[in-house]
Structures are given as structure tokens and as C-alpha cells.
C-alpha positions, 0 to 999 in steps of 0.5 A, a space after each residue: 500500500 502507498 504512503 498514507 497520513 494517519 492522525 491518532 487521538 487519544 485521550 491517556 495515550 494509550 496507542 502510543 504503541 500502534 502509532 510509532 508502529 504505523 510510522 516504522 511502516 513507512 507512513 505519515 503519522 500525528 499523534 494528539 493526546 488530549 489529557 495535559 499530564 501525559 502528552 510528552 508520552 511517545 515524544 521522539 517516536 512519532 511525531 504529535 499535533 496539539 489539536 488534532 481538529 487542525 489535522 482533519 483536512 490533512 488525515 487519510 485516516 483518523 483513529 480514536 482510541 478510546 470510548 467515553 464520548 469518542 463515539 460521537 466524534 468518530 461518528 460525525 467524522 464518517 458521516 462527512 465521508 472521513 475514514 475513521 477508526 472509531 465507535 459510535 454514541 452506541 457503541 460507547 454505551 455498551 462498554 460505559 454503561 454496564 447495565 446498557 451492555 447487558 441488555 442489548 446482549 439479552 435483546 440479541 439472544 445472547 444468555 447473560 448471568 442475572 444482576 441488579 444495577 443500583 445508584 444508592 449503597 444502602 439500598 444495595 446493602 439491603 438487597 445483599 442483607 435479604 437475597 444472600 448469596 456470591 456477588 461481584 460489585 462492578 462499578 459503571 461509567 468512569 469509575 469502572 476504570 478504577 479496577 481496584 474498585 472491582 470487587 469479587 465476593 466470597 462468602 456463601 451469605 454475602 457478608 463480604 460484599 456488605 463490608 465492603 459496599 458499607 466501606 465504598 459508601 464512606 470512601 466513594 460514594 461521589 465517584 461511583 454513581 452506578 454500579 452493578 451487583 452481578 451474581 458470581 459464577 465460576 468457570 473459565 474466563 475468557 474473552 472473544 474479539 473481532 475487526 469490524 469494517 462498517 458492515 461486517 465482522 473480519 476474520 480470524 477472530 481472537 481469543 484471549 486470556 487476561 491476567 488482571 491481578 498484580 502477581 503471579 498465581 492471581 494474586 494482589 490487586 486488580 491492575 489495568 491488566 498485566 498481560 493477555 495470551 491470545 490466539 487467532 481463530 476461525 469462527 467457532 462457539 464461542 464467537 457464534 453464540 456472543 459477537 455473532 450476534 450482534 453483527 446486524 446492529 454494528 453493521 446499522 451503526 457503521 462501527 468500525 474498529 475492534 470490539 471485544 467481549 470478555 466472559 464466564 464459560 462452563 458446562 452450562 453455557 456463556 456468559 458475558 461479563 462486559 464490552 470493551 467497544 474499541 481497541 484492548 491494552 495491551 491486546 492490539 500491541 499483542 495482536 499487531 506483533 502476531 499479525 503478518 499483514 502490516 497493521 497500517 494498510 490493514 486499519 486503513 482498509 477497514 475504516 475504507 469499508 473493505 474486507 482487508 485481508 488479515 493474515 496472522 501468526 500460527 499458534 500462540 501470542 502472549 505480551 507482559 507489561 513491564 511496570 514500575 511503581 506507583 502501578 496499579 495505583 495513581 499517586 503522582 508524588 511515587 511516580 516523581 520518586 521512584 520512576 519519572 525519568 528513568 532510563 530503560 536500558 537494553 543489554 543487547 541491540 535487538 528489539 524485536 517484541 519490544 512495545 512501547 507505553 508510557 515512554 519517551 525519548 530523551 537524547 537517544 535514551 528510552 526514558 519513562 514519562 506520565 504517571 502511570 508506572 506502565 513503562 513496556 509491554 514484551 511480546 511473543 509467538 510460538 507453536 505452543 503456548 510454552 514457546 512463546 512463553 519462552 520467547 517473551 520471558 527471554 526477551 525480557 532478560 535483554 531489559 533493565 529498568 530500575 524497580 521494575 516488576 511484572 508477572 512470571 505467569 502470563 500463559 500458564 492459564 491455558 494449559 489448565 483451561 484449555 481442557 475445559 474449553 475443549 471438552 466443553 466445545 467452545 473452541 471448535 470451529 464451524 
């Protein structure tokens, strides 16, 4: 594909990644990063504009990042005939408001696990006091961005979820306006994405696995996540009776961009958990290193409305997140000690599987930025889960970062998982 002009937009810098990705294929790229605390993320990888609107014009193709009011943008921006990586007003919905997400699974015929959606804490205590039972606490809209504040009970009566919703009333009652309690089951874990170009869903879909706890064996608080183990599938049950569905109501929507859906499985059934209506972290940065289609000519040709053609990586893909303090937690004064600035140093020259996130460069040297702690993400591939296992971790020798930490574990999930899911018939393909 010729030279095309990419304009990013993100809010949090979160597709750094993909944006210094598309530029080492050859392309023009501008990246804009709205939020003021993180905007010299990336500098010296690809080049930034402080007001992507003055960039529109200059575009070949947009790509919005995020959800939470971007819809409506990207939808505009189509509707004036731009190319556009991005959701709709709808889409936003299904992700922001958990409820919404839910529901819309349920009119499609998709089986969805009972929950009750309460704004008031007291009430949801009560509710817990009169139906005990195992309940997952969700808060809804940005709030769920919080994943510390994800709690997952224990206790046969509930009285675990009480303690702590009696807690979030005293402590977050003004951030958390909506939440859910949905009641727990348990099974495997396991999320099932796709492209969608407009009108259709693009094939292979993917199948990943995430590991969202802070340390090895699930343990420690919820982070962002801390790695994902993926592959690359045809069609197969658990596509057919989740994503499949909704296919006709994207297409309505003209939604174009990667849409995942993260769920439960057993022996009963599927049971989706929540959207994430846009682009994963750190999945795209995995999927872009297991594509062998450039990913900028592929983005393009789907905010075109064509079926690009994605030609992927055999076997199995797996990325770690290399973080630093204060992460998972935001605390700004941490960060300035113990990690702001600090410089990422290679042992040997070869980077391959190196991804980049909340980093830039300062006189040649990858240094660290933001305040995240999210310093890299390390990908790798292989024929079997071992192998790339094998490959990211060996990677990740040939890297220091002082304080850094990260998980030792990111893959182990499936040789236990796997099982289930095979046994179960969720993984065939049609």
C-alpha cells in the first residue's frame, strides 16, 4: 500500500504503541493526546499535533482510541465521508454503561448471568442483607476504570460484599454513581474479539486470556491488566453464540474498529461479563506483533469499508507489561520518586517484541514519562503456548529498568483451561 497520513487521538495515550508502529511502516503519522499530564508520552517516536481538529483536512485516516464520548466524534467524522477508526454514541454505551451492555446482549439472544444495577449503597446493602448469596460489585461509567474498585465476593451469605459496599459508601460514594451487583459464577474466563469494517465482522477472530491481578498465581490487586495470551481463530462457539450476534446492529451503526467481549464459560453455557467497544491494552500491541499483514494498510482498509485481508501468526501470542511503581495505583508524588525519568536500558541491540507505553525519548535514551508506572509491554509467538512463553520471558532478560516488576505467569492459564474449553466445545470451529 502507498504512503498514507494517519492522525491518532487519544485521550491517556494509550496507542502510543500502534502509532510509532504505523510510522516504522513507512507512513505519515500525528499523534494528539488530549489529557495535559501525559502528552510528552511517545515524544521522539512519532511525531504529535496539539489539536488534532487542525489535522482533519490533512488525515487519510483518523483513529480514536478510546470510548467515553469518542463515539460521537468518530461518528460525525464518517458521516462527512472521513475514514475513521472509531465507535459510535452506541457503541460507547455498551462498554460505559454496564447495565446498557447487558441488555442489548439479552435483546440479541445472547444468555447473560442475572444482576441488579443500583445508584444508592444502602439500598444495595439491603438487597445483599435479604437475597444472600456470591456477588461481584462492578462499578459503571468512569469509575469502572478504577479496577481496584472491582470487587469479587466470597462468602456463601454475602457478608463480604456488605463490608465492603458499607466501606465504598464512606470512601466513594461521589465517584461511583452506578454500579452493578452481578451474581458470581465460576468457570473459565475468557474473552472473544473481532475487526469490524462498517458492515461486517473480519476474520480470524481472537481469543484471549487476561491476567488482571498484580502477581503471579492471581494474586494482589486488580491492575489495568498485566498481560493477555491470545490466539487467532476461525469462527467457532464461542464467537457464534456472543459477537455473532450482534453483527446486524454494528453493521446499522457503521462501527468500525475492534470490539471485544470478555466472559464466564462452563458446562452450562456463556456468559458475558462486559464490552470493551474499541481497541484492548495491551491486546492490539499483542495482536499487531502476531499479525503478518502490516497493521497500517490493514486499519486503513477497514475504516475504507473493505474486507482487508488479515493474515496472522500460527499458534500462540502472549505480551507482559513491564511496570514500575506507583502501578496499579495513581499517586503522582511515587511516580516523581521512584520512576519519572528513568532510563530503560537494553543489554543487547535487538528489539524485536519490544512495545512501547508510557515512554519517551530523551537524547537517544528510552526514558519513562506520565504517571502511570506502565513503562513496556514484551511480546511473543510460538507453536505452543510454552514457546512463546519462552520467547517473551527471554526477551525480557535483554531489559533493565530500575524497580521494575511484572508477572512470571502470563500463559500458564491455558494449559489448565484449555481442557475445559475443549471438552466443553467452545473452541471448535464451524
Amino acid at each position: 500500500m502507498e504512503k498514507k497520513k494517519f492522525l491518532f487521538v487519544s485521550e491517556g495515550a494509550l496507542i502510543s504503541d500502534i502509532a510509532w508502529q504505523v510510522s516504522k511502516e513507512g507512513h505519515d503519522v500525528k499523534y494528539c493526546i488530549e489529557n495535559k499530564m501525559e502528552t510528552d508520552n511517545a515524544d521522539g517516536f512519532v511525531p504529535k499535533t496539539e489539536n488534532w481538529r487542525n489535522d482533519i483536512t490533512w488525515a487519510d485516516i483518523i483513529i480514536f482510541d478510546d470510548v467515553l464520548g469518542y463515539g460521537a466524534k468518530a461518528q460525525k467524522l464518517r458521516q462527512q465521508g472521513k475514514k475513521v477508526i472509531g465507535g459510535t454514541p452506541y457503541t460507547d454505551r455498551l462498554e460505559d454503561e454496564r447495565s446498557f451492555g447487558q441488555e442489548e446482549l439479552k435483546k440479541h439472544g445472547v444468555s447473560i448471568l442475572s444482576y441488579h444495577e443500583f445508584s444508592d449503597f444502602d439500598a444495595a446493602i439491603e438487597f445483599v442483607k435479604q437475597n444472600p448469596d456470591e456477588y461481584v460489585i462492578k462499578p459503571s461509567g468512569e469509575a469502572q476504570n478504577l479496577k481496584n474498585l472491582l470487587f469479587v465476593g466470597m462468602e456463601k451469605d454475602g457478608a463480604d460484599v456488605v463490608r465492603v459496599l458499607e466501606a465504598y459508601r464512606r470512601v466513594w460514594s461521589k465517584k461511583i454513581k452506578v454500579f452493578q451487583l452481578q451474581k458470581k459464577v465460576t468457570g473459565v474466563e475468557v474473552a472473544v474479539g473481532a475487526f469490524f469494517n462498517g458492515h461486517e465482522f473480519i476474520y480470524p477472530v481472537n481469543i484471549n486470556f487476561e491476567h488482571k491481578k498484580l502477581f503471579p498465581h492471581n494474586i494482589g490487586p486488580a491492575t489495568g491488566e498485566m498481560g493477555s495470551s491470545t490466539f487467532w481463530s476461525g469462527p467457532n462457539k464461542i464467537y457464534n453464540q456472543t459477537l455473532k450476534k450482534i453483527e446486524k446492529k454494528l453493521a446499522q451503526e457503521r462501527y468500525v474498529g475492534y470490539i471485544d467481549l470478555n466472559c464466564i464459560v462452563n458446562g452450562n453455557g456463556i456468559y458475558p461479563l462486559e464490552f470493551t467497544a474499541r481497541f484492548g491494552y495491551p491486546t492490539i500491541s499483542i495482536q499487531q506483533d502476531s499479525m503478518i499483514t502490516p497493521i497500517g494498510e490493514f486499519l486503513y482498509e477497514l475504516a475504507a469499508g473493505d474486507d482487508p485481508y488479515l493474515k496472522t501468526k500460527k499458534g500462540f501470542h502472549v505480551g507482559i507489561r513491564l511496570v514500575v511503581p506507583p502501578y496499579p495505583y495513581h499517586d503522582r508524588k511515587t511516580f516523581e520518586v521512584y520512576s519519572k525519568d528513568a532510563v530503560i536500558v537494553f543489554k543487547g541491540k535487538n528489539l524485536e517484541g519490544v512495545h512501547i507505553e508510557d515512554v519517551k525519548l530523551v537524547n537517544g535514551e528510552w526514558t519513562l514519562t506520565g504517571s502511570a508506572g506502565v513503562a513496556l509491554i514484551v511480546t511473543g509467538s510460538g507453536l505452543t503456548m510454552k514457546q512463546a512463553q519462552d520467547q517473551a520471558y527471554n526477551r525480557i532478560k535483554n531489559i533493565l529498568i530500575p524497580n521494575m516488576y511484572y508477572r512470571t505467569d502470563i500463559g500458564d492459564r491455558w494449559f489448565e483451561d484449555s481442557d475445559k474449553l475443549h471438552s466443553w466445545g467452545y473452541l471448535r470451529e464451524n
